[in-house]
N, C-alpha and C positions, 0 to 999 in steps of 0.2 A: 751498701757497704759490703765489703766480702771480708771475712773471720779467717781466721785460719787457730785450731785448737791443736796444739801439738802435745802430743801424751806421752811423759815421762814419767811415770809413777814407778813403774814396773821395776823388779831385783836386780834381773839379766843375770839367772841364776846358771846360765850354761857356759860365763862366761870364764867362769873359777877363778872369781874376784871378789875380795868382800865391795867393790866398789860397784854400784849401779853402771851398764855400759854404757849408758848416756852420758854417764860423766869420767870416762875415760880419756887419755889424753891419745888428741888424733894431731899429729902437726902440731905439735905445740899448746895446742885449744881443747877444749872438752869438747865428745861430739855434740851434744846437745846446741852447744854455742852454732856449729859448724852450721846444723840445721837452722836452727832461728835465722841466722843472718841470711841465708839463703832465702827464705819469706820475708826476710825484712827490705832484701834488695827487689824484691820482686813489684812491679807494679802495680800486679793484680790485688794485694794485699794491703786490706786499711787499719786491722787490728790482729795483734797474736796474744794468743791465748795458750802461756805455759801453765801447763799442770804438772804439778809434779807433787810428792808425798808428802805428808806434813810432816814426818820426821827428818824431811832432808831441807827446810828452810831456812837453817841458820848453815848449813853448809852449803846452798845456793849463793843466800851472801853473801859469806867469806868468798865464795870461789869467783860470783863477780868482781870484788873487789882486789882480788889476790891478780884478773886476768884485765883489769879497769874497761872489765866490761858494761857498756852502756848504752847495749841495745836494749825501746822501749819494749817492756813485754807487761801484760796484764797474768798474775798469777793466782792459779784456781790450783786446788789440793783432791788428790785422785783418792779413789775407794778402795776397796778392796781385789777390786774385776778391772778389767779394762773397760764393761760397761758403764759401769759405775763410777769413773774416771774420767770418760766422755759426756755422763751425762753432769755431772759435776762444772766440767768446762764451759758447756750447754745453758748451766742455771746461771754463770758468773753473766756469761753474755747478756742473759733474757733480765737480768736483777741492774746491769749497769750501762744497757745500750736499746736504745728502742727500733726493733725490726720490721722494717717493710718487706716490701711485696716484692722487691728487686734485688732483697740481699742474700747470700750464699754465705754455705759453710763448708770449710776444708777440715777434714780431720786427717793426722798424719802422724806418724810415731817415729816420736824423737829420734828414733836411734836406728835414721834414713840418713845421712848427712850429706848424702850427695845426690841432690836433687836439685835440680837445673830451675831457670827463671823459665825459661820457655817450655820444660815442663808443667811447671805450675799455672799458667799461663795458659796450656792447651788442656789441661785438666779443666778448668774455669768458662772456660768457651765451650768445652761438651754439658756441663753443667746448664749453662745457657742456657745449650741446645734441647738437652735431655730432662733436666731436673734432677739428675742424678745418676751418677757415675761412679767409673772403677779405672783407675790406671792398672793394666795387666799386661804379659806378654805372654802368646804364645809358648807351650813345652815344646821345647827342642829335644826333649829325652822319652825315652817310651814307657809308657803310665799301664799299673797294672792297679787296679780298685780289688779288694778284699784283708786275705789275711795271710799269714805266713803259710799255711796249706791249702787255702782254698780261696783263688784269687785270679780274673782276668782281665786280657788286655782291654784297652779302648781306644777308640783315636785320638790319637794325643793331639789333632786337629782342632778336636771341640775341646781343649783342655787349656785354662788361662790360669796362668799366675799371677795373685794378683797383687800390686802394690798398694801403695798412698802416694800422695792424698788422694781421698773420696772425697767429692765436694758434689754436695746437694744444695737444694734452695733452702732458703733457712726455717721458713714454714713445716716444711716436709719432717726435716730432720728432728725436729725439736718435738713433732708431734710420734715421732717414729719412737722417741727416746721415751716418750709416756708410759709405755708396754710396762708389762713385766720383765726383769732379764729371765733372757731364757740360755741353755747351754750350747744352741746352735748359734749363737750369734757370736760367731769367730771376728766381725768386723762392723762396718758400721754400716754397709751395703746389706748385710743379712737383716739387720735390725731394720731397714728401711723396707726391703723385700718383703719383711714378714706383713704389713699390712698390705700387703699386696700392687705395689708397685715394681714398675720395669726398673732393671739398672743396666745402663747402657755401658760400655768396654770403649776406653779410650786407648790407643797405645802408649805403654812406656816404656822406660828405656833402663836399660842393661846395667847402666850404671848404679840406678837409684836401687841401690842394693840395702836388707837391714843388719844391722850390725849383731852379729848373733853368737857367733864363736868368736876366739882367741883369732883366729887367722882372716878374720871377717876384717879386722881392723888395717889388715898389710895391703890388702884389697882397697879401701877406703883412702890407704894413703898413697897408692897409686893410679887413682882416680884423679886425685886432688891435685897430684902432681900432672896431670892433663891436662887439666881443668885453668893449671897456670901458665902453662907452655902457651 
């Protein structure tokens, strides 16, 4: 079986909204919706796994009911950390699904809403391949490491940005997630790193952007609007 845990717990406190950006409206839809259904259309995917905050479960509710939405989702409730929140999603799996030796997990954050089947799809097949992976692209801009006075270039060659989903075997992951949290673990490729495994770089695409500012959302709906043409 292959999982897919998509984390919304988070404030989205840049987006100067009292509303989480996950559940802003993009096209009509909350984005969060926008993303799920995108895994749920996908073939590679047998289960999803929304997490999202326990103080926002009766406003999950309402809001499927409000958009009579009835895509199935399995809901786990995030921590404090984005750690903490993946490993949450992680325990929902391991307490209500029993895992072989052939199954994988994709972690992805909600508030990506435009991520293609056939990305998900070539994420899952490097997975496969590697045991564990990064959808990234290439910096097409010129990368300076330090600080505001003392700071230099680098090749923006060896420089990857990186996205979601990370999809690793489910083994891996779950045993990655055992650690302590630590403050380097920006995602869930570092957490898996940290016991000392490779992560292989899949290519992704330009589009599967996250929704972060106010103007991140104008972007989203001109994607979308692509995406229908």
């Amino acid at each position: 079986m292959n999982f897919v845990i998509i984390v919304a717990a988070g404030t989205g406190s840049r987006m100067n909204s009292d509303l989480p950006k996950q559940f802003l409206d993009l096209n009509g839809v909350p984005v969060i919706m926008h993303t799920i259904d995108h895994f749920h259309q996908s073939s590679a995917i047998s289960e999803i796994i929304l997490v999202i905050s326990k103080e926002m479960e009766q406003f999950w509710t309402d809001l499927c009911l409000k958009q009579h939405y009835r895509t199935p989702v399995h809901l786990a409730f995030g921590g404090d950390t984005r750690f903490a929140s993946v490993k949450n999603g992680l325990a929902y799996i391991q307490k209500n699904f029993e895992l072989g030796t052939n199954d994988y997990i994709a972690v992805h954050d909600g508030a990506r809403p435009i991520v293609s089947s056939s990305l998900i799809a070539r994420a899952f097949q490097g997975a496969y391949e590697h045991q564990a992976i990064v959808l990234a692209r290439k910096s097409i801009e010129s990368v300076r490491t330090g600080n505001s006075t003392s700071n230099n270039a680098v090749d923006r060659n060896q420089v990857w940005l990186v996205q979601t989903p990370q999809v690793f075997h489910a083994e891996l992951l779950t045993r990655a997630y055992c650690q302590k949290e630590d403050p380097l673990f920006t995602d869930d490729a570092s957490v898996v790193e940290k016991l000392g495994n490779r992560i292989a770089i899949v290519e992704g695409d330009a589009k599967n952007i996250k929704i972060t500012y106010p103007q991140d959302l104008q972007i989203a709906q001109f994607y979308l609007n692509l995406i229908k043409k």
